[in-house]
Every structure is written in C-alpha cells, then in structure tokens.
C-alpha positions as CSV (number, residue, x, y, z in Angstrom):
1,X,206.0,132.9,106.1
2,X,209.6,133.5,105.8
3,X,211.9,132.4,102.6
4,X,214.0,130.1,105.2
5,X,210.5,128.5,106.8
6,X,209.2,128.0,103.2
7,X,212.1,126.3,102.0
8,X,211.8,123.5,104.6
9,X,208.1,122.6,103.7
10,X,207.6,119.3,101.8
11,X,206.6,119.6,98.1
12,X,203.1,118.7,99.2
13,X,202.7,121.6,101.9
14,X,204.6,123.8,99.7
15,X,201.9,122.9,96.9
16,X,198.9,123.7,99.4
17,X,200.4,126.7,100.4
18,X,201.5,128.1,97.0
19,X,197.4,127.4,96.1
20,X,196.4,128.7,99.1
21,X,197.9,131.8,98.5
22,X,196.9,131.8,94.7
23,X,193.1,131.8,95.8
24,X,193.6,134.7,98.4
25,X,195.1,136.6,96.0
26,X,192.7,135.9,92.6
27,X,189.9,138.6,94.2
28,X,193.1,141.3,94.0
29,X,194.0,139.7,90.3
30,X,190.4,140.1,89.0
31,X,189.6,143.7,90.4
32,X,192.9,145.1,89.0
33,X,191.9,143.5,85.6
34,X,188.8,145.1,86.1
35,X,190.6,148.6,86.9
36,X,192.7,148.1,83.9
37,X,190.2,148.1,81.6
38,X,188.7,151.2,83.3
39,X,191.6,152.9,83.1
40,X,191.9,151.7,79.5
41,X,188.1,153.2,79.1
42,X,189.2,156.5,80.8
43,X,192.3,156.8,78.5
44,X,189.9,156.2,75.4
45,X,188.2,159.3,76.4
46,X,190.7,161.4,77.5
47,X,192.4,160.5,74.0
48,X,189.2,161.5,71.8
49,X,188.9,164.8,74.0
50,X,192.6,165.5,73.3
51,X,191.6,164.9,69.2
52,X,188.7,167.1,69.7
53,X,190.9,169.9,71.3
54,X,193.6,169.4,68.5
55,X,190.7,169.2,65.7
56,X,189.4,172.9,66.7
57,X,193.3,174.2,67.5
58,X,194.5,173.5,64.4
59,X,191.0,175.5,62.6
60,X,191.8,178.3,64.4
61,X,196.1,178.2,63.8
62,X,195.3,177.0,60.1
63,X,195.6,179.4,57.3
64,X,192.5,179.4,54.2
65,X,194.0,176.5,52.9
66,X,194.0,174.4,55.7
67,X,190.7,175.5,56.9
68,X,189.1,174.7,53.2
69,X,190.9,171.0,54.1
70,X,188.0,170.8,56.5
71,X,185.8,170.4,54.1
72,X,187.3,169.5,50.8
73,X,189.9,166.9,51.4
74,X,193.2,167.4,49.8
75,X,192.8,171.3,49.3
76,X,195.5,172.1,51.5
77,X,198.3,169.7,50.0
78,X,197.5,170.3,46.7
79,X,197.8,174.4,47.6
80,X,201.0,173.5,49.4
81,X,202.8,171.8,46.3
82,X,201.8,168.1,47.3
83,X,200.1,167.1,44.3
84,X,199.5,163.2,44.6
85,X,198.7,163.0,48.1
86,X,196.1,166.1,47.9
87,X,194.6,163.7,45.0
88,X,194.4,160.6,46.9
89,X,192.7,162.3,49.8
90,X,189.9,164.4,47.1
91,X,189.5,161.2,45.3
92,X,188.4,159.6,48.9
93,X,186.4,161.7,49.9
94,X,184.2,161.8,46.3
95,X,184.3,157.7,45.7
96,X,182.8,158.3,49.5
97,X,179.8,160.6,48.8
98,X,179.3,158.1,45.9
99,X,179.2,155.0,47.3
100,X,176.9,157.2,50.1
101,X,174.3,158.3,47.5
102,X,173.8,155.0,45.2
103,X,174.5,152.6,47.6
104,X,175.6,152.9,51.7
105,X,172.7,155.3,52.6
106,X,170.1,152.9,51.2
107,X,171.1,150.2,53.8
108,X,172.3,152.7,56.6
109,X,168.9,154.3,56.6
110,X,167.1,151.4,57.7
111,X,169.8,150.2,60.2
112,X,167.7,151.3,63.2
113,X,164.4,149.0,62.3
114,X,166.2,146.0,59.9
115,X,163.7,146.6,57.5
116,X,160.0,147.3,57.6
117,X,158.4,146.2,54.5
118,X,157.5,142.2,54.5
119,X,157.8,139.9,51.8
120,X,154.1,139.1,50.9
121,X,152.9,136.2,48.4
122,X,150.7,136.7,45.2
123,X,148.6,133.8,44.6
124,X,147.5,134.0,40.9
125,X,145.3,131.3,41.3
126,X,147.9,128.3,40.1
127,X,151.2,129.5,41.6
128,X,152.4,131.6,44.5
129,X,154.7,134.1,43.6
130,X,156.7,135.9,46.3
131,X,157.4,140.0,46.3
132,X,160.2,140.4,47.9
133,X,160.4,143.5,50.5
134,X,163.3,144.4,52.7
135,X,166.3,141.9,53.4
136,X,167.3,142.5,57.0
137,X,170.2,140.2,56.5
138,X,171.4,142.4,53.6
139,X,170.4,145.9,55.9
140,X,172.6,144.5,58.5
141,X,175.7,143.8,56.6
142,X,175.8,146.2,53.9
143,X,175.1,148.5,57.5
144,X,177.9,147.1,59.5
145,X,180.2,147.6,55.9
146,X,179.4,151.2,55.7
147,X,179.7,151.9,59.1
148,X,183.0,150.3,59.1
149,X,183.9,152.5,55.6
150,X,182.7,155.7,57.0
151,X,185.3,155.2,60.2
152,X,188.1,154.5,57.8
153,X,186.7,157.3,56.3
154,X,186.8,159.4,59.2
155,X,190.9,158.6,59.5
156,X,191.6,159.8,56.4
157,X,189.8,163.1,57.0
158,X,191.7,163.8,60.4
159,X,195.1,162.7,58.2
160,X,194.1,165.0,55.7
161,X,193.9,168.0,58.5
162,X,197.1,166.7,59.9
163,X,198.9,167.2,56.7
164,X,197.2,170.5,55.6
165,X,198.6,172.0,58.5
166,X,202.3,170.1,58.5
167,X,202.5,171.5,55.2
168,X,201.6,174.7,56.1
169,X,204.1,174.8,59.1
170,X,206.9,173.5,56.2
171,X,206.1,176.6,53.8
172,X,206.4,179.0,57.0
173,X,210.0,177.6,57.9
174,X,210.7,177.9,53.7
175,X,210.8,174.0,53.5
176,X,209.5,171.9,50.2
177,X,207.1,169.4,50.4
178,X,208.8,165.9,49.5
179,X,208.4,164.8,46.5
180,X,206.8,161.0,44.8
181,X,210.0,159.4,44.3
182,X,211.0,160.3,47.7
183,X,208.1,159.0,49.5
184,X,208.0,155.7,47.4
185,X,211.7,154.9,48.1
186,X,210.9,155.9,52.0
187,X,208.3,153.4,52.3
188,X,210.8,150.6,50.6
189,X,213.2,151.6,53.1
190,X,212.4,153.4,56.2
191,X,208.7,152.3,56.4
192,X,208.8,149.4,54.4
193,X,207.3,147.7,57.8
194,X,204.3,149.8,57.0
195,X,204.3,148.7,53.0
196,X,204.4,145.1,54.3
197,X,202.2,145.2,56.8
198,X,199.2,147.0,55.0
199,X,197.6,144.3,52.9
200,X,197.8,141.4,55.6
201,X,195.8,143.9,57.7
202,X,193.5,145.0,55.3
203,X,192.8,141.7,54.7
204,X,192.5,141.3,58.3
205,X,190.1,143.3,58.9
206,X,187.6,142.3,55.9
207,X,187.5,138.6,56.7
208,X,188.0,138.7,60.2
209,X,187.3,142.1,61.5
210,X,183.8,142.7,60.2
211,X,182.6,139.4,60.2
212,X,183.2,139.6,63.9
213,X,181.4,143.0,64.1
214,X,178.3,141.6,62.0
215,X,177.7,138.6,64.2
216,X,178.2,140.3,67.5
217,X,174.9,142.6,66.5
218,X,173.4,138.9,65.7
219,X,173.3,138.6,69.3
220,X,170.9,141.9,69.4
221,X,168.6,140.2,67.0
222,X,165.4,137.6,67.1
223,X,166.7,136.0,64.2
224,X,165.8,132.1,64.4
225,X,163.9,129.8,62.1
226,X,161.3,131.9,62.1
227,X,162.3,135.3,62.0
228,X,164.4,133.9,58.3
229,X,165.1,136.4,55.2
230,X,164.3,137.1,53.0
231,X,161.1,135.4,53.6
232,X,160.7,137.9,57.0
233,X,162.4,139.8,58.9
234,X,164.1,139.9,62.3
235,X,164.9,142.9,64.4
236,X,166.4,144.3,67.5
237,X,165.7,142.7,70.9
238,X,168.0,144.4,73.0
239,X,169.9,141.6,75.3
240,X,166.9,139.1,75.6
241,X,169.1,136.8,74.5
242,X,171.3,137.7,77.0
243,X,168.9,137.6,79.6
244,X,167.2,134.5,78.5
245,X,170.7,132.7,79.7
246,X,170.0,133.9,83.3
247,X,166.8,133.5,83.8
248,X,167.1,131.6,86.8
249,X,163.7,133.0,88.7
250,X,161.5,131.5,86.2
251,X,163.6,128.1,85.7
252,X,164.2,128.6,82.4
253,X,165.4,125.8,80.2
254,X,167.9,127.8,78.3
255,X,168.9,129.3,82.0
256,X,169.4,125.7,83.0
257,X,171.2,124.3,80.0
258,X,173.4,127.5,80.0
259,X,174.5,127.1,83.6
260,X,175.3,123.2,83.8
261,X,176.8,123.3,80.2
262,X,178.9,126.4,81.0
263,X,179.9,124.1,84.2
264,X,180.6,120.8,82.4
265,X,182.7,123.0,80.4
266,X,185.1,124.1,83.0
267,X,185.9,120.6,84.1
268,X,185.9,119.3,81.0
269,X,188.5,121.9,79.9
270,X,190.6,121.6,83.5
271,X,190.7,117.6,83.5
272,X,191.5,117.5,79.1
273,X,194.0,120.0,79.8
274,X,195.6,118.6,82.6
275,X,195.2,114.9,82.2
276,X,197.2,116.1,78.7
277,X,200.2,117.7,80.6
278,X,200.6,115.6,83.4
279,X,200.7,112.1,81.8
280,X,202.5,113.9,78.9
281,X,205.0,115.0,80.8
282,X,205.4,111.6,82.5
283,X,205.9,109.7,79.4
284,X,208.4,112.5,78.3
285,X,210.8,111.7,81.3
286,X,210.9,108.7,80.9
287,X,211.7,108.7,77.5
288,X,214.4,111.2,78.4
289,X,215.7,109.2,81.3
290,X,219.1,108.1,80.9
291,X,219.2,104.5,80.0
292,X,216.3,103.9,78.0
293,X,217.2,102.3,74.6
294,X,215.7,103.3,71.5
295,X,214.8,106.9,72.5
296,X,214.1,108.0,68.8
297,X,212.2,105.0,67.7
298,X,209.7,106.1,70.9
299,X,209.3,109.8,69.8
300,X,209.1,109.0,65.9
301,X,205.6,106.5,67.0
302,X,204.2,109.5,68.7
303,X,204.8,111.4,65.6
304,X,203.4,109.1,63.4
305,X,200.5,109.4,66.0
306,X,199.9,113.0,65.2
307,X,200.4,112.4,61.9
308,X,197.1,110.4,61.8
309,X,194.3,113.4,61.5
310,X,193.0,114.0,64.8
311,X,188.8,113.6,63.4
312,X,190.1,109.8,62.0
313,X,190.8,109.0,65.1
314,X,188.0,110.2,66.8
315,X,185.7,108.7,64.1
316,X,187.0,105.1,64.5
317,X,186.9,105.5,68.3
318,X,183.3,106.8,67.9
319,X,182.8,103.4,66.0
320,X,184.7,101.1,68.5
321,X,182.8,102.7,71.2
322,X,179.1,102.2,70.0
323,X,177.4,99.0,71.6
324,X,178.3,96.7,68.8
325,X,181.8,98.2,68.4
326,X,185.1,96.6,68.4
327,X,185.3,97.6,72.4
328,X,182.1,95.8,73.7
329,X,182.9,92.7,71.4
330,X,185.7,92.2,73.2
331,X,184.6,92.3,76.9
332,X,181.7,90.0,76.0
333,X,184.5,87.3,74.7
334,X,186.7,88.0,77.8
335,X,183.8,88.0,79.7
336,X,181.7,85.7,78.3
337,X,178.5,87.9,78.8
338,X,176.4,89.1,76.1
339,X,175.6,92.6,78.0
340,X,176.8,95.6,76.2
341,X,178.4,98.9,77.8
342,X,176.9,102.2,76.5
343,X,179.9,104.2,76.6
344,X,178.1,107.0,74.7
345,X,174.6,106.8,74.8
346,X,172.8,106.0,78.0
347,X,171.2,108.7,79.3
348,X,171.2,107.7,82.4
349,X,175.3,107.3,82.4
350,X,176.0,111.0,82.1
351,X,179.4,110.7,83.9
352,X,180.2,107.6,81.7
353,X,180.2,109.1,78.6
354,X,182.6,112.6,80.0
355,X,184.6,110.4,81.4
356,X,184.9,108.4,78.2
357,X,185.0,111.8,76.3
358,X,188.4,112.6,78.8
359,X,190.3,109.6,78.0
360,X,190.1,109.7,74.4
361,X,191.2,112.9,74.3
362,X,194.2,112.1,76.0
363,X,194.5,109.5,73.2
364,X,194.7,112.4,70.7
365,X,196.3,115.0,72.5
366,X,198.9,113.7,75.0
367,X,201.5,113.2,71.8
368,X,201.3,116.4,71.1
369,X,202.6,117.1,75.0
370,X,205.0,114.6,74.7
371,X,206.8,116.1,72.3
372,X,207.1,119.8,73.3
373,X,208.0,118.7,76.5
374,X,210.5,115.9,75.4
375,X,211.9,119.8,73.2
376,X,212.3,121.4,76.4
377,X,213.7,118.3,78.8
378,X,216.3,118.6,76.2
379,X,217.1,122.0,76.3
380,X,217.2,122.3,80.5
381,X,221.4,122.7,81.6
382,X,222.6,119.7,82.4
383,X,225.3,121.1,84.8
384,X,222.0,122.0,87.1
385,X,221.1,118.2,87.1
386,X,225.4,117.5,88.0
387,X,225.4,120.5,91.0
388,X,221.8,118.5,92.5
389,X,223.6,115.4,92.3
390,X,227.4,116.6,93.8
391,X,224.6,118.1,96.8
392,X,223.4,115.0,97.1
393,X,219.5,115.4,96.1
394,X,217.5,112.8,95.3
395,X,215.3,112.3,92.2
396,X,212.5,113.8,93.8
397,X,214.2,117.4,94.9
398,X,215.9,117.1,91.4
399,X,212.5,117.2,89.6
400,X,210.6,119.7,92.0
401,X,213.4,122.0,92.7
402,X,214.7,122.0,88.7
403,X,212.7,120.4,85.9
404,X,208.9,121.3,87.2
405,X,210.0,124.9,87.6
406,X,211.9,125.2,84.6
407,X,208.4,123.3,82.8
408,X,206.0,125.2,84.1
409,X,208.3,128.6,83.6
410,X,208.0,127.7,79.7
411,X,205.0,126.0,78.6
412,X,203.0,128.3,80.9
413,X,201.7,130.2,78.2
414,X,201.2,127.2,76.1
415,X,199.0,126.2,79.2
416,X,196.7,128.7,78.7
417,X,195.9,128.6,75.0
418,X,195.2,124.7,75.7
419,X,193.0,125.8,78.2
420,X,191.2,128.6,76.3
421,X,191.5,125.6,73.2
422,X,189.6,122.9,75.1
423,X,186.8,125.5,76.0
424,X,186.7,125.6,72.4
425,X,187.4,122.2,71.8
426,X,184.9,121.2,69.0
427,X,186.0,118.4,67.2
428,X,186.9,115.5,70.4
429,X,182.7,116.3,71.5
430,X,181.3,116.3,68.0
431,X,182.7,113.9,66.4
432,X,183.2,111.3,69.2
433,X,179.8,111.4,70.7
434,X,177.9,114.4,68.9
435,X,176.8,116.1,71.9
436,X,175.4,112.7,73.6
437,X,173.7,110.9,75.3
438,X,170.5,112.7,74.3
439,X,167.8,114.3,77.6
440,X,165.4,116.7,77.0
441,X,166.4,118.5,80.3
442,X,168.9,120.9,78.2
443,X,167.3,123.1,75.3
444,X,168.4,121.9,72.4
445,X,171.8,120.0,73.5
446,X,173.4,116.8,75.1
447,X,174.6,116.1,78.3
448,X,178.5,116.0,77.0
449,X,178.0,119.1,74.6
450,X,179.9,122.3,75.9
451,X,179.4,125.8,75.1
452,X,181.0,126.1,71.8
453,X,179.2,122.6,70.6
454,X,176.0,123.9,71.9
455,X,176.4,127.2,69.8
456,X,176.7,124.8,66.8
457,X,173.3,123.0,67.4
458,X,171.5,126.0,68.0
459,X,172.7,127.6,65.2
460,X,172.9,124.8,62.5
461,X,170.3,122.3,64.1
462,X,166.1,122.7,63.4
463,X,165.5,126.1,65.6
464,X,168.3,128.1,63.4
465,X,168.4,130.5,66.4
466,X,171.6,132.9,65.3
467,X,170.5,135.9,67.9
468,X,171.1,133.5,71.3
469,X,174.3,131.4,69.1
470,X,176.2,134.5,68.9
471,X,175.0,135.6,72.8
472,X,177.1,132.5,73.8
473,X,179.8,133.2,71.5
474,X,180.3,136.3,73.2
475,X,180.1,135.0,76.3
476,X,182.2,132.7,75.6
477,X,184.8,135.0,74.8
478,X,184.8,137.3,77.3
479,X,185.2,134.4,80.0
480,X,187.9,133.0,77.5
481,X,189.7,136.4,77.4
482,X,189.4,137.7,81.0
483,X,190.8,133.9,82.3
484,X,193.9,134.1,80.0
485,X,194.7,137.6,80.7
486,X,194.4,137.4,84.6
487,X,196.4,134.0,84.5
488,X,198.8,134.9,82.1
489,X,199.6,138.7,83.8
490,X,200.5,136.5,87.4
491,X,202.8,134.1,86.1
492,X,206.0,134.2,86.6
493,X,206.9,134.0,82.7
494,X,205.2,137.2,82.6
495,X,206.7,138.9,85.6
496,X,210.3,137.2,85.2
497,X,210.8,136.8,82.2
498,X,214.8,136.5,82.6
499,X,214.1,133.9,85.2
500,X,215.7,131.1,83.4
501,X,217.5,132.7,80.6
C-alpha cells in the first residue's frame, strides 16, 4: 500500500490495517529477539575466550613479578612501587582463603546434595529432644553467598594481573606509578561517578542481586511443607517443577490451573490496562477542552483520589461488595427484592467476579491516567491544533491525526510497564476478592487469582511449596521481559525518538 493510498483510509481501516500488519510482522519481532539473545550468548563466549587468550599472553609477556601476581595477589604492585593497592589486593586474597577454610567451604562442600545428614529425635522417655543435622536452607544460601564471593573474587584476581603488567609496561617506558593522594583526588574528580556509584551497587547486589540468585535455585528444589528445615531436608529435582506446569498428557491439576490462570492473566492485564488508558484519556480531554469551568477543582478531586491509599479503597469496596454490603442493600431498596448479588463469591459466576475485579480497578487506577495524560495534553503545540483548524479539520482528524499520535508516541513506554504491572498486579486481586470465588478445579487457587497471586498462595498458604512458587516466578518473568522488550524495541518512541521533539 502506498503512503498516498494509506492516507485516504478512514481511521477505522487505517486501524485494521496498522494491526494487520503488526500481527504479520510479530513472528519477524520474536525470532530477531530470539537472535539477539543468541548473538548476545555468542558474544559472551567469544568475550571469555578473548580473556582466556589475554590471561595466558600476558604470563608469557610478564616479567617474575608479574608472573608471581598469578599466584600471590599484589606481588607485582608492591614490586613496582604501588604500595597500597598491592595491599589491598594481598589482603583479598588472604581474608578469602580465610573465610574458605572456617567458613565458605563448609557450606560449598555440600552444595551438590543440600545436606545429607537428617535431623533425628531422642525420646528420653518424657521429652523428645531434636539433634539437629544438616540445614539445607542454610547450605543453599551460605552456597549461593560464596559462590557469589568467589566471582567477586575472581575480578579482583584478573585486576590484579592487569595492573602487574600495566605497571610493568610504566617502569619499561621510565614512568612512576601514581601515587595515594593522586588516586584519591582522581576518584573525587575524574571518577567520582565511580566513588558515587559503588555503595548503591553494592548494596544492589546484596539485597537484590543474591536474593534473586537464591530463589531462582528454589525452583530446582522439592522444598514444600514437607521437605521443611531444619526439621528435613529438600534437594535437587531438576525442572519437575517446571515440568509439572506442562503436564498436559496426564491432565495434571497444576498443568490445568497453570494454563487457564496464565490465560486469565493476559486479559485481565489487557482489559485493566486498557480500560485504564482509554477512559483516562477521555476524561482528560474533556477536562482539557476549551470551555469547561473549573478545570483545577476537577484535577485537584482526582488527586485527592490518589491520595486515598490504593488497599483502603480496595478494602471498603471488598466490604460494599459482599452480599450484605452497602451495594446489595441498595438494589434490594430500589428494587424492592430481598435477593442478593454475589459479586465475589459464586462459584458458578466466574465471569462476574473478573468483571467486577475490572471495574474497580478502573476506580483506582484511571486517576492516575488522568493526570499524566491531562501533563501531556498540556504540553502538545497549540499552533498544531490552529494549522488543523485554518485546514479546516474537524475534531475527529484533529484528534487522530495530532493528539493520539503525539499520546501514544509518549506514554508508550509508560504502556508497557502498566502492562508488565498489572501482570503483577497483587494488591486489586488480593485484597478485593482474595483470589475468589473458591473451585477445587485449580490446585490451590481461585478462579480470579493470576499468576503472581497464585505464587503467593502456594508459597504462604498450607502446602508451603517454595520449589514450584519460584518456577512461576520465573516464568513469570521471562514472559514479562520478552513482551516488554519485543514491544518496546518496535515502537516508534524507540525507533524515532526525535519524532516529536
């Protein structure tokens, strides 16, 4: 189709087209993702073979010094003149072999099993007394910490090298190493993004980093209500709990409850998402229209809206909601009938209760729209609105050929992380209907619980099953992660980004 027979489609064709065409090419989209991260794979390798290369190059182009940095860390600095650093480096590498001997080798030594010996009870004829064997818990983490030590480790060794063998290449060409004060006032000044940077990361990376690590091997494990420490053990299962999600063959339960959930999940995230943008972006003209009285009054109510937590809301809606709430009350005055609408609870009204679910949440999160987009209505041109009107287009064109490209050009992004946030969206299910109405088709959920709410309830509820709660977290986040990056790399605020500037 040609720009000229495009142009004289209707907004309606030209919306069936632009999705026809978004369909035929999401195939392409998905296997260049795909290709990317091969590529990304590939270029790991290649990387760590260049290292290798580099690693034995500089042994053989080293001098003794250098060469004794290979084993001894800081030998070649301090040889070299470069006192403090070849300090740092020796210290390292001996708080390392400690920690090793009296403590990380304990734990690391029995990563491959979780723990062998059980915890076994001495009756002494009056009480039971436990004696405690191996904590797998404790084998895991302490594991995963020493693991994550001995590649931070590892870096410092290979910086170690590196400067051995700068330094040496500065004594060949008569150079002096730089001194304390020279390095200290560097990294207030020329790396000071480096000195401000360092302890946000290292924080980082102990409270979000390795906890991450820790509970993706959770996913590897049995460990349920009955596989608890440090009254027993759990160990590796391999992806059983992987599996267990796809078991279609056999029909299993958690195979069932997996599939329909993940599918309730997808509209429930398209419709909350949508129903948001749409209906906030109608009430934002309108209260942008020229004419309309009172303009701040409007937005300051929707404020005060947000201002009201999100879970009060969904609590007192939760209470007006049940069959003898404020809701049903009223419809059997109006209607003068004493029969009562489960909203929330019939297991037979599936459909009821997400629907319900939906417009609430537009409750809580279309002022939230209203007001980014009121931010942006604000901040289109206003001598593109004046050039529509001298052309003579009517409201319609004006809003399809201006503001809805110059909407969806910004908040296109902020699309996506309320997309990715309603697939995560804990608090409207939990707290407004707790997973309900109850069936014991699904293993161990409700028919309006999605992923993340199931992942609670197995996790927290009576089975305690951690292995198959952090299978679906990571599930969970590679369909999270491969959607936002395939959408968000063929927008047009990725591709054209000057588009509108």
């Amino acid at each position: 189709m040609t720009f000229v027979e495009y142009k004289m489609l209707n907004p309606f064709q030209r919306f069936v087209y632009n999705f026809k065409k978004f369909i035929k090419a999401a195939p392409k989209a998905v296997a260049n993702f795909f290709i990317m991260i091969g590529k990304a794979i590939v270029s790991f390798f290649v990387g760590i073979g260049k290292g290798v290369a580099n690693y034995f190059k500089t042994f053989v182009k080293g001098d003794w010094a250098t060469k004794f940095s290979y084993l001894i860390f800081g030998f070649g600095d301090i040889h070299k003149g470069k006192y403090y650093k070849g300090i740092l480096f020796f210290l390292a590498e001996v708080l390392y072999i400690l920690y090793m001997m009296f403590f990380g080798w304990t734990y690391l030594s029995k990563f491959l099993t979780l723990g062998t010996v059980e915890t076994v009870y001495v009756n002494d004829g009056i009480f039971s007394t436990p004696i405690y064997g191996d904590n797998s818990m404790l084998i895991l983490l302490y594991s995963v910490l020493t693991i994550v030590i001995t590649v931070v480790v590892f870096a410092i060794y290979i910086a170690n090298i590196k400067d051995a063998y700068k330094h040496q290449i500065m004594k060949a060409n008569g150079e002096q190493p730089t001194p304390l004060k020279k390095d200290i006032k560097e990294f207030l000044d020329g790396k000071y993004h480096i000195t401000l940077m360092s302890f946000p990361c290292l924080m980082i990376g102990i409270f979000n980093i390795l906890p991450l690590f820790f509970m993706i091997l959770i996913a590897f494990t049995n460990f349920d209500k009955t596989h608890t420490p440090p009254g027993s053990l759990f160990h590796w299962v391999g992806f059983s709990n992987f599996s267990s999600l796809f078991d279609l063959v056999n029909s299993s339960q958690k195979a069932k409850t997996f599939l329909e959930l993940t599918e309730w999940t997808f509209i429930w995230a398209v419709a909350a998402t949508f129903s948001n943008y749409i209906l906030g972006m109608i009430v934002a003209l309108m209260i942008n229209k020229k004419g309309i009285k009172l303009k701040a009054l409007w937005r300051t109510l929707f404020v005060i809206a947000i201002a009201v937590p999100q879970f009060v809301s969904l609590l007192l809606m939760n209470q007006m909601l049940q069959e003898n709430g404020a809701i049903n009350i009223l419809l059997s005055r109006i209607t003068g009938s004493p029969d009562t609408i489960k909203f929330v609870s019939d297991p037979n009204a599936r459909w009821l209760a997400r629907l319900t679910v939906i417009i609430v949440n537009c409750w809580v999160g279309i002022p939230y729209t209203i007001l980014s987009m009121s931010g942006i209505l604000m901040n289109i041109p206003e001598d593109l609105y004046e050039s529509a009107r001298i052309d003579g287009a009517s409201p319609v064109k004006t809003f399809t050929k201006i503001t809805l490209p110059y909407m969806l050009f910004v908040t296109t992004p902020q699309l996506i992380t309320q997309f990715v946030g309603n697939i995560n969206n804990f608090n409207v299910i939990f707290l407004l209907t707790g997973g309900g109405p109850t069936t014991e088709a699904y293993y161990q959920a409700g028919q309006t619980d999605i992923l993340v709410t199931w992942l609670y309830n197995l996790s927290m509820g009576a089975e305690h099953n951690y292995g198959l709660a952090s299978a679906i977290g990571i599930l969970v986040f590679i369909i999270c992660a491969t959607l936002s990056l395939i959408v968000y790399n063929n927008t047009k605020s990725m591709k054209d980004e000057e588009a509108f500037s």
